[in-house]
KEKE-3310 file (N, C-alpha, C; in steps of 0.2 Angstrom, whole numbers, plus 5000, padded with zeros to 4 digits):
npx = (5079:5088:5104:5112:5126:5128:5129:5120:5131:5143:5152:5163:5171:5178:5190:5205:5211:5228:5244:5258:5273:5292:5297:5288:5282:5294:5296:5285:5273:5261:5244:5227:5216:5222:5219:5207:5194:5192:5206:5213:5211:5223:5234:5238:5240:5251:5261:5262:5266:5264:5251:5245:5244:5232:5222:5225:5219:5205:5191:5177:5162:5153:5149:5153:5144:5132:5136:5136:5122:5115:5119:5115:5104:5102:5104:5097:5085:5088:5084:5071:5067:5068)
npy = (4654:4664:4660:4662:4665:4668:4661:4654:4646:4645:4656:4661:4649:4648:4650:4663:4674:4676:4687:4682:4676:4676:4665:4655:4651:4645:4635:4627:4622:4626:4629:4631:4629:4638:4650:4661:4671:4670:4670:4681:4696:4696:4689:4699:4711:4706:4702:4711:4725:4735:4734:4738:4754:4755:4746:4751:4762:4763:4767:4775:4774:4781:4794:4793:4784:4790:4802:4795:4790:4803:4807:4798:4802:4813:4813:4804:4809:4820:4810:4809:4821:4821)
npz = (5433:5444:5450:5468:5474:5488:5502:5518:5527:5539:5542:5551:5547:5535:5526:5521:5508:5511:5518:5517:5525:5518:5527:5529:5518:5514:5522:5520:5524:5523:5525:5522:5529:5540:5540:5543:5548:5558:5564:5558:5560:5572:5565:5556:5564:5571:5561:5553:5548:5541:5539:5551:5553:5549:5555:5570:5569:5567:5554:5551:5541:5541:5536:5522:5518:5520:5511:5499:5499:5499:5483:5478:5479:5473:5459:5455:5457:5445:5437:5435:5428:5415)
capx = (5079:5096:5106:5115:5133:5129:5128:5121:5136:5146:5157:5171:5178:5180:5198:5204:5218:5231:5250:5264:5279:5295:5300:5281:5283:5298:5295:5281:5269:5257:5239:5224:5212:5224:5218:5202:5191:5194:5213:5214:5217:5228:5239:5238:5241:5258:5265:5260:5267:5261:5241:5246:5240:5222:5220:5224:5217:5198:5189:5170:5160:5146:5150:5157:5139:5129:5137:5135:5117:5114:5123:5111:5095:5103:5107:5090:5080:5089:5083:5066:5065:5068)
capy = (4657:4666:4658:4667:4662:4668:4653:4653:4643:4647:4659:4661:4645:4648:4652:4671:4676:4682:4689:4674:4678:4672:4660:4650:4647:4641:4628:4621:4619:4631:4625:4636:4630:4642:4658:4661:4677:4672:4674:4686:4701:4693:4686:4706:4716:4704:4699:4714:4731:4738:4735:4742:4759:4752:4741:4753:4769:4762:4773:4774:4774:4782:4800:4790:4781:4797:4806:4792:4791:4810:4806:4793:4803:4819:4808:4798:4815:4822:4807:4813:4829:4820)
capz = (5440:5446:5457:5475:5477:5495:5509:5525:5532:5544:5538:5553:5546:5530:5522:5518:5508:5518:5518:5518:5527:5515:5529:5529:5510:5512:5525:5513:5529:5524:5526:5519:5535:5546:5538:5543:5549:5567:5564:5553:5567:5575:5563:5555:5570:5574:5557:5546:5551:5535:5539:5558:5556:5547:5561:5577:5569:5563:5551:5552:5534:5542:5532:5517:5515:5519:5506:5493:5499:5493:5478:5474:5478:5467:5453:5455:5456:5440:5429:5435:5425:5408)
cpx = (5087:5097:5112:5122:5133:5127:5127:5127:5141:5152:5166:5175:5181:5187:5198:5212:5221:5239:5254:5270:5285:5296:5293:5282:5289:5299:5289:5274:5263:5247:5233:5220:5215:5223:5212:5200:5192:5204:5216:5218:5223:5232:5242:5241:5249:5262:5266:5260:5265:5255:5242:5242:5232:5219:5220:5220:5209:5195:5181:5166:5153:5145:5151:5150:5134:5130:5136:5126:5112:5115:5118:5106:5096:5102:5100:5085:5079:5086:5076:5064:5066:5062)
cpy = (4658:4661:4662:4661:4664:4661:4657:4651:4646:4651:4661:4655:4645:4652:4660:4670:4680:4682:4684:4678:4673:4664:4653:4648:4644:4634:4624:4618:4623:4627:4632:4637:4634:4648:4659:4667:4678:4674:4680:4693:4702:4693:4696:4708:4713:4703:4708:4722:4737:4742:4741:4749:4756:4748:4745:4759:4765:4768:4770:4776:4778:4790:4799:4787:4787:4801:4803:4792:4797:4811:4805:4797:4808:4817:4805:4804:4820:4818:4808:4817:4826:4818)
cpz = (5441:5451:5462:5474:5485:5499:5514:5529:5534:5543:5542:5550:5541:5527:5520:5514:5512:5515:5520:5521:5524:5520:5529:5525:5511:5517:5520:5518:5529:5524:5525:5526:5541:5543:5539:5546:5556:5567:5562:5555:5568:5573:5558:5558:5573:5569:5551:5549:5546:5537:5549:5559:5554:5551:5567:5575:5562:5559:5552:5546:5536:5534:5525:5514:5516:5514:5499:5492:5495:5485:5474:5472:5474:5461:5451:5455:5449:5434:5430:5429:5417:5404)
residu = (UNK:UNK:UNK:UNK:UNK:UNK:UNK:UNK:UNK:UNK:UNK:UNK:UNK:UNK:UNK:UNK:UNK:UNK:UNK:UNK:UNK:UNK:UNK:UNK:UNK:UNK:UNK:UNK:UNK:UNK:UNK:UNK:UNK:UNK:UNK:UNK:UNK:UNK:UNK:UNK:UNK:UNK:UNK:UNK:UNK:UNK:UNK:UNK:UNK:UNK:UNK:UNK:UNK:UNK:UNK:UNK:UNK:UNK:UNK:UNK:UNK:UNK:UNK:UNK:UNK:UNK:UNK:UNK:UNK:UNK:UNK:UNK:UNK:UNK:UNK:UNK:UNK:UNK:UNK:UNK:UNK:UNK)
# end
């Protein structure tokens, strides 16, 4: 029987990778429990002027999954005919 690496548990608390700023590694106070899903935004949208436009300018996957949707039933219609 397979086993799911997925958990029920509570997933805002769990740890993310995230982007260091040289000066946090070099104090040596980095702590993994302060990276989390709740902060994540946050710490983005003020440290990380990179992600800035991906964060104020959201993109909507709706038209992105519609056309993969299609994709699938052409593909899946074609193995039909064989």
């Amino acid at each position: 029987m397979p086993l799911s690496s997925v958990s029920l548990a509570d997933l805002s608390s769990r740890t993310n990778p995230m982007i260091l700023d040289w000066n946090e590694v070099k104090r040596k106070k980095i702590m993994p429990q302060n990276f989390t899903i709740k902060n994540m935004h946050k710490r983005l949208s003020e440290r990380c002027g990179f992600f800035k436009p991906v964060l104020d300018n959201k993109q909507s996957l709706r038209n992105a999954i519609e056309e993969a949707r299609k994709l699938f039933e052409k593909s899946k219609a074609g193995r039909g005919k064989r």
